[in-house]
Structures are given as C-alpha cells and as structure tokens.
N, C-alpha and C positions, 0 to 999 in steps of 0.2 A: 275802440282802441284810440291811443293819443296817437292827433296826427303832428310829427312836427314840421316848423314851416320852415324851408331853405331859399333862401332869397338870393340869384344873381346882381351883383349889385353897378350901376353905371357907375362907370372912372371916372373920378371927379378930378384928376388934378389935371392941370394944364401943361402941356399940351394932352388930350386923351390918349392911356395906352391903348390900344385895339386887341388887346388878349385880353381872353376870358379864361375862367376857371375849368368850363365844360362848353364843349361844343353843341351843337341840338343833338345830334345824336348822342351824343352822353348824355344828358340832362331826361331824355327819352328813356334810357339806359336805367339809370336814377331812378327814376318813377316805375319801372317793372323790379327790379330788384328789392328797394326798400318801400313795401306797401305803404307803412307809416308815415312815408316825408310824402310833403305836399310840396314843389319843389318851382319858385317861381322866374322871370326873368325881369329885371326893370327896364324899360323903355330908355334906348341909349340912339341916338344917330349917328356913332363913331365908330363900335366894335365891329371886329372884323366877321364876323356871322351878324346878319340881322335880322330884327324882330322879328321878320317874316317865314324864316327859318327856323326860328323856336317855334312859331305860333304854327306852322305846317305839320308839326310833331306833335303837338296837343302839348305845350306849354304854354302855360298863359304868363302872356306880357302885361306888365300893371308897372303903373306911374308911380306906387307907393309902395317901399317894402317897410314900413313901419311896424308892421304886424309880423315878420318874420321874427324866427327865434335866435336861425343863423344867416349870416350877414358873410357873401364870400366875395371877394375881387382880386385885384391883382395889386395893382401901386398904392401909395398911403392914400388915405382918406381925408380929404378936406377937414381940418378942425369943426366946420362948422355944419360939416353933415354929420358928423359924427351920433347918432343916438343911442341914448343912454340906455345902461343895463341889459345890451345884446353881449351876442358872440358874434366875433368880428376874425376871419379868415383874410390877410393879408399880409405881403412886404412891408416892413412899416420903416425899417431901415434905422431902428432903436437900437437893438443889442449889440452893435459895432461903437457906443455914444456916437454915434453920430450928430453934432451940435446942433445943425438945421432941422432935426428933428425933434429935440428936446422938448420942445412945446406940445407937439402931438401927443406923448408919454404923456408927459402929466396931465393934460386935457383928457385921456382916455383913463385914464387913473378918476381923473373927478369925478367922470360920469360912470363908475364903477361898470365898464369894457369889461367884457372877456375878450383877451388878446393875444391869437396863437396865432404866431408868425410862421410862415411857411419854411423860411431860414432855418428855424426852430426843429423841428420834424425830422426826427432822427432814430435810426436804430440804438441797440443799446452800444454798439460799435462807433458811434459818432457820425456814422454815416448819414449824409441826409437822404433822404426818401421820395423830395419830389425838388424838380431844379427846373432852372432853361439852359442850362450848363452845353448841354450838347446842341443845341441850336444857337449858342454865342459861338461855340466853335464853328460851324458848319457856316455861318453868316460872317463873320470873322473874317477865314480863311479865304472863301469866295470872294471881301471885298479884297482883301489882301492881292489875290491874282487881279482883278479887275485896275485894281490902283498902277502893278505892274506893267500890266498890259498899256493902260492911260499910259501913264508916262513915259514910256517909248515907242506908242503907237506900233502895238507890236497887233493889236486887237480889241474888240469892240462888247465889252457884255452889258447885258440890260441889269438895270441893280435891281439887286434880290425882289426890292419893295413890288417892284413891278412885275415878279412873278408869281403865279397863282398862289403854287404851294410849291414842294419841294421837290415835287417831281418834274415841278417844270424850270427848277432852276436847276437840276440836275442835268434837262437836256441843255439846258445854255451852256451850261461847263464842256461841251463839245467844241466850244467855240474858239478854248484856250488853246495855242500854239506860243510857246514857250522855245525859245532858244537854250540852249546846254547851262540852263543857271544851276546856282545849286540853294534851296530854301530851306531854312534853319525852322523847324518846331517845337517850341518849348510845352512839356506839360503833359501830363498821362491822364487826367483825371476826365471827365465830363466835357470838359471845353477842348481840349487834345484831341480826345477821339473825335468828336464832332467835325474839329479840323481836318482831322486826319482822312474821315469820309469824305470831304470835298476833295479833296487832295488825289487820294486812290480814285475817284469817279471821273476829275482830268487826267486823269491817265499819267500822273506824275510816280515814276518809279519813287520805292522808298529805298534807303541804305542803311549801312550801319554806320557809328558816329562814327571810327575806323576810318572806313573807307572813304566815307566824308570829307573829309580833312586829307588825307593820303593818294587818293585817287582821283584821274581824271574822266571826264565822262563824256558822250559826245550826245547826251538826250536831257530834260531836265530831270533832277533826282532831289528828294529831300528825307533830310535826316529825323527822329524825334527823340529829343533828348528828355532825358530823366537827371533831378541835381545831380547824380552822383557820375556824369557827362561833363559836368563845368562847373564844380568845384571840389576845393582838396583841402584838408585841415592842415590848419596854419602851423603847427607843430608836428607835422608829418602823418605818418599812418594812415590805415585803409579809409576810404568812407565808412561813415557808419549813418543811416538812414534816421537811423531812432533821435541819434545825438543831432544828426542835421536840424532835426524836428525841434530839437528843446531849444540846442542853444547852437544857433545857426550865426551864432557870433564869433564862435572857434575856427570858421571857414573861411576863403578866400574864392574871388569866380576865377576859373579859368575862359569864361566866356570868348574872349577877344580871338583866341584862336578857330571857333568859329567864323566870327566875326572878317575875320581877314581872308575865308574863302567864301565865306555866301554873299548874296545879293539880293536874298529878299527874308525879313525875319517876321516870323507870324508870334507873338507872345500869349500863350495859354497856360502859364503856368501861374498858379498863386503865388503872390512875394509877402513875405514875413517884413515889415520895414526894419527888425533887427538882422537880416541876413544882407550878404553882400551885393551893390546891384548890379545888374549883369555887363555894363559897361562903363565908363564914365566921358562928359566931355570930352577928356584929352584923349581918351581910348579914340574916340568919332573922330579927330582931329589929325591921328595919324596916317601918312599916306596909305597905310600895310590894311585901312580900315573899310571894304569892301562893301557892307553894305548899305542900298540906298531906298529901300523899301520898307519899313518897317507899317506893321498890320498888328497893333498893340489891342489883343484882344479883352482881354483882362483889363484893360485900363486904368492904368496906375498913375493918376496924375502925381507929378515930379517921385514918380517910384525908382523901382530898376530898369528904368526906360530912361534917358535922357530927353530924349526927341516927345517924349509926353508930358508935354507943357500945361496943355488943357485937352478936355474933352472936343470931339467933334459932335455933329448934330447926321443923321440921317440925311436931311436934305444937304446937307455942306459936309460931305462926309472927310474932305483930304486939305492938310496943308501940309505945308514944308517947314522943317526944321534946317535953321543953320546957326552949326556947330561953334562957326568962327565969333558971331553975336551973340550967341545962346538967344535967338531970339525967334518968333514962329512969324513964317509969312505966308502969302498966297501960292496956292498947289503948282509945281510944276515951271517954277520961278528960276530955276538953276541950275544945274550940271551938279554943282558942287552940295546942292541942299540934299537934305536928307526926306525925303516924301512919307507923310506919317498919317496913318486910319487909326480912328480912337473915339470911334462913335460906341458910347457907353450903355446902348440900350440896343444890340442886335438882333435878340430875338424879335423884337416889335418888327423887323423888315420882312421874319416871314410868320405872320398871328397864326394865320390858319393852323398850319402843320406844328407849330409850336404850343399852341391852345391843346391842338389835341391829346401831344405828347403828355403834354402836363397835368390834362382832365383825367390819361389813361391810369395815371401814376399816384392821381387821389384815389379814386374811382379803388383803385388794386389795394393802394396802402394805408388807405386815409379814410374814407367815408365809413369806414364799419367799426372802428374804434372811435369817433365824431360821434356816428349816430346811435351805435350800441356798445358796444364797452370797451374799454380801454385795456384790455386786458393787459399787455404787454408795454402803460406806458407811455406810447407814443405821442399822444395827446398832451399827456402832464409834463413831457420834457419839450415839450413844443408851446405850453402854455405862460405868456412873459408877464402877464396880469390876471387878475380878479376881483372882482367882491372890493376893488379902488385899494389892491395891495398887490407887490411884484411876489411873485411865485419863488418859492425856493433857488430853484434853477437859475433865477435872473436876477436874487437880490443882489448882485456886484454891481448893478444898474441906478441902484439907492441914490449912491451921490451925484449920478449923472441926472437924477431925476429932480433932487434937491437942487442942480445949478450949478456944483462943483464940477 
C-alpha cells in the first residue's frame, strides 16, 4: 500500500508561534485511523507540546521533513524554507492582498507549492471549518477584564500565557470582583462566543441591549450586540441583514449610545472597512462618552476602533489612548486616557487548549478529504495554488501577485 508522508513542520518565522496543527495525542490519533500516513514531527525547541511528548506516543521526531509529501504548520513559512513541489498546510495571509506578504505568493508560485490555506477551508455555505476564532474571543475577553481590574486596582489576574490550559484560566476568572459596570460585546460569530464563555465563567450576568441602555443595575452585567443593535439605514426602514452585508455603506452606527452607558468595550465583531465605525474621535471626546476600557479583539488597526492605533504585543499587552492628541501613550497614564488591549495574536497566550481545538476540527473536517477524497470540495475551495498557477478560486489574486 502507498504510505503517504505528513510532516509537522517547526515555525519558522520570528518570534516562534507555539501552536501546532495536532497535538501528540492527535498525531497518535492520526496514525491509528489513517493506516496509510506515516505521520512525522520536526524537532522545534519552541512549540507548546514538546518533542518528548510526540516521541512518548510513538511519533518520530526528525530534523528533516524533506521527504514528506504534506507539509502542515500554523504561521507563513519563511521564503527561504520554503521547499519546492510539496503541499504546504498553512496561514499564509495572501488572500486578503496582504502587501507584506506578496513576496511569499510569488516565491511559492515559482517553486510550483500546493497551497491551501487554512482561511480557505470552507463549506459550500462560506463557512470556514477550522479557526482560532473562539480562543481570540475567550483570551480577548479575559485580558479585557484583567486590563479593567489593572487599572483600577480593583484585582489581580495572572495572564492567560502563564496558565496551563484553559481550565486553569477558567479557575483564575474566580478571581474577578467587578463593581456594577456595564460591558458592551460586539459580535456573534467565533470570537463573540468565545468572549462570551469568559464572561458567563466570571459570573458576569448577561442582558438585553434594552435593558442595557434603560436600566440600572447594582451587579456587573454585559450586553452582546448583533449590527442590527447599533446601526440603522440612512434613508430609514427596518434593518435588513443581507443588505447590511452587501452594502454596509447605506448605514449609519448608532454605537455611541452604548457607548455613553458602559465602561468597558470587548470588540469581536468583523468590520467591513466600507461600513460605518463604531465611534469616531469626537464621539471619545464628548463628556456623555463613558467608556475607558476598551479590549479590541479583532484588531483593527486605525478600523472602527479609534483608540487602535497599533497592534499590541503579548508581553506589552496595554497602552493608553488620548483622544485629545489622537496619540498612544504608556498604560494607565491618566484618568482622562482611554486604556486599550490589541494584542493581534491571542490564541498563542493559550497553545495548548487552542492546538487542540484546531487539531480536533482538521482531524473531524479536513484530514479525510487531504488524505482520501475530496469528495465534497473542501480541499479545491481551500486550494490558493498549484502546479506554480493560482487556482480558480483565487485567481482575483493575479494582479496582487504580478505587483499591482
């Protein structure tokens, strides 16, 4: 029988993400279900499962995956590791044109890559199939309270990075004691719920957006809004969701009236840069303008966020925005600044439990259509190259790849 070779591959870019594709026990998992794959790991000193734990399951660690057929990791690939005429399983951060990537595309193009991006991987409904969506929310959210807590010494939590897995940042969320604020949630999707589980695990009541706005409360409570919460078209009439979706340019935010009762805002909603942003300078500028926490999960550098300036970093997770300068300074600088979380890579604070999620979610939706048929697809709407040509699906990519 042909065996084929799957090769874990070490992160090459700098700084190392510490997610992996499969955990040992998946990769275990792996090797009893599909006889066929011979399924390796390559020798990494970063990732958050180490080689000693693959190798304790009976997978073998090796310094070369040259000889693999498929090639899996998490973040892009170094141009210069890149080898030719594999299949390459990664974020590559191309089909958005993303500029800083441009060079990678065409590099993986020369050396005739097969390249299916995980982004990619979708039902026939558009849905995607495998994410970190719900561990941006859940890490998100968490530092969101923690940033609160800082800056009014209200309480003291250990960040995410420093707990195990998720179950042990779930006990630290005990630790939260919250005064009668009221916390605004943007977003339904992945990153939403995720938030939403740290949120219901401190024991934070939830409300209706209603009551939010109209009611007072003597516990902490937060709301999770959906667009059709805080915005209304600009020529009157109902929401319409579909129409939001196309042309989110006939809308206007109703945002601010949120805004002028809460005191701390978690962002997990996706912003269209054609729709409206959820506040503007002058909005933050009014005294009527309440909140001073904002936890930008999604991370939308200069998006529908004002106060997201730049990206934060894991280890420098918080600064301050002020509104008066439009300008970002050191966390916890002022009464009158705005305190902002905007670390753009959250799942990496917790690998373990996030590894897992996302090994459980190929493993389910992905490895049997990769390694035996595609029956349904999934593969070929997830496939952005080949054979050194962009795939049906991706040629709108052409002139991003030509330099235009």
């Amino acid at each position: 029988m042909y065996t084929l070779k799957l090769g874990l591959i070490r992160e090459g870019k700098v700084p190392p993400d510490k997610r992996v594709p499969f955990s040992p026990a998946q990769a275990e998992e792996i090797k009893q279900r599909f006889p066929n794959v011979n399924l390796v790991c390559q020798k990494s000193p970063s990732r958050c499962f180490s080689d000693e734990e693959y190798q304790a399951l009976g997978i073998d660690v090796v310094k070369d995956v040259g000889d693999c057929d498929i090639l899996m990791g998490i973040k892009e690939v170094p141009i210069d590791q890149l080898i030719p005429d594999k299949t390459y399983l990664f974020f590559s951060h191309t089909i958005k044109k993303q500029p800083y990537n441009r060079k990678l595309l065409q590099t993986i193009l020369e050396k005739k890559i097969r390249l299916i991006d995980y982004e990619g991987l979708k039902d026939t409904q558009g849905n995607r199939l495998v994410a970190f969506g719900r561990y941006a929310g859940i890490v998100g959210a968490y530092n969101g309270l923690l940033t609160y807590g800082k800056r009014y010494k209200l309480f003291s939590l250990r960040r995410a990075f420093d707990c195990f897995d998720i179950n042990d940042l779930k006990l630290e969320l005990r630790k939260v004691n919250l005064p009668a604020i009221k916390i605004i949630l943007t977003g339904a999707g992945r990153v939403g719920k995720g938030a939403m589980e740290t949120l219901d695990t401190a024991g934070i009541r939830k409300v209706s957006a209603i009551d939010f706005l109209n009611r007072t409360y003597n516990e902490p409570v937060y709301t999770q809004l959906s667009s059709a919460d805080y915005h209304e078209r600009k020529n009157g009439g109902h929401f319409n969701r579909e129409e939001f979706h196309k042309n989110p340019e006939m809308y206007t935010s109703l945002f601010t009236r949120y805004a002028q009762v809460g005191q701390l805002l978690l962002g997990g909603a996706y912003w269209n840069p054609a729709a409206p942003v959820l506040f503007t300078r002058e909005d933050m500028l009014a005294p009527e303008f309440k909140l001073k926490v904002i936890a930008d999960i999604t991370c939308d550098i200069n998006g529908s966020i004002p106060s997201t300036k730049r990206a934060s970093t894991i280890p420098d997770p918080f600064y301050d925005y002020d509104p008066m300068t439009d300008s970002v300074l050191p966390p916890f600088s002022h009464e009158n600044h705005i305190t902002t979380m905007a670390v753009d890579n959250l799942p990496c604070e917790l690998p373990r439990s996030a590894s897992d999620e996302f090994g459980r979610d190929l493993i389910d939706r992905i490895l049997r259509p990769l390694l035996i048929k595609d029956t349904g697809g999934v593969i070929r709407r997830g496939t952005v190259c080949a054979d050194g040509k962009l795939t049906k699906e991706f040629k709108y990519l052409q002139d991003y790849v030509n330099g235009k």
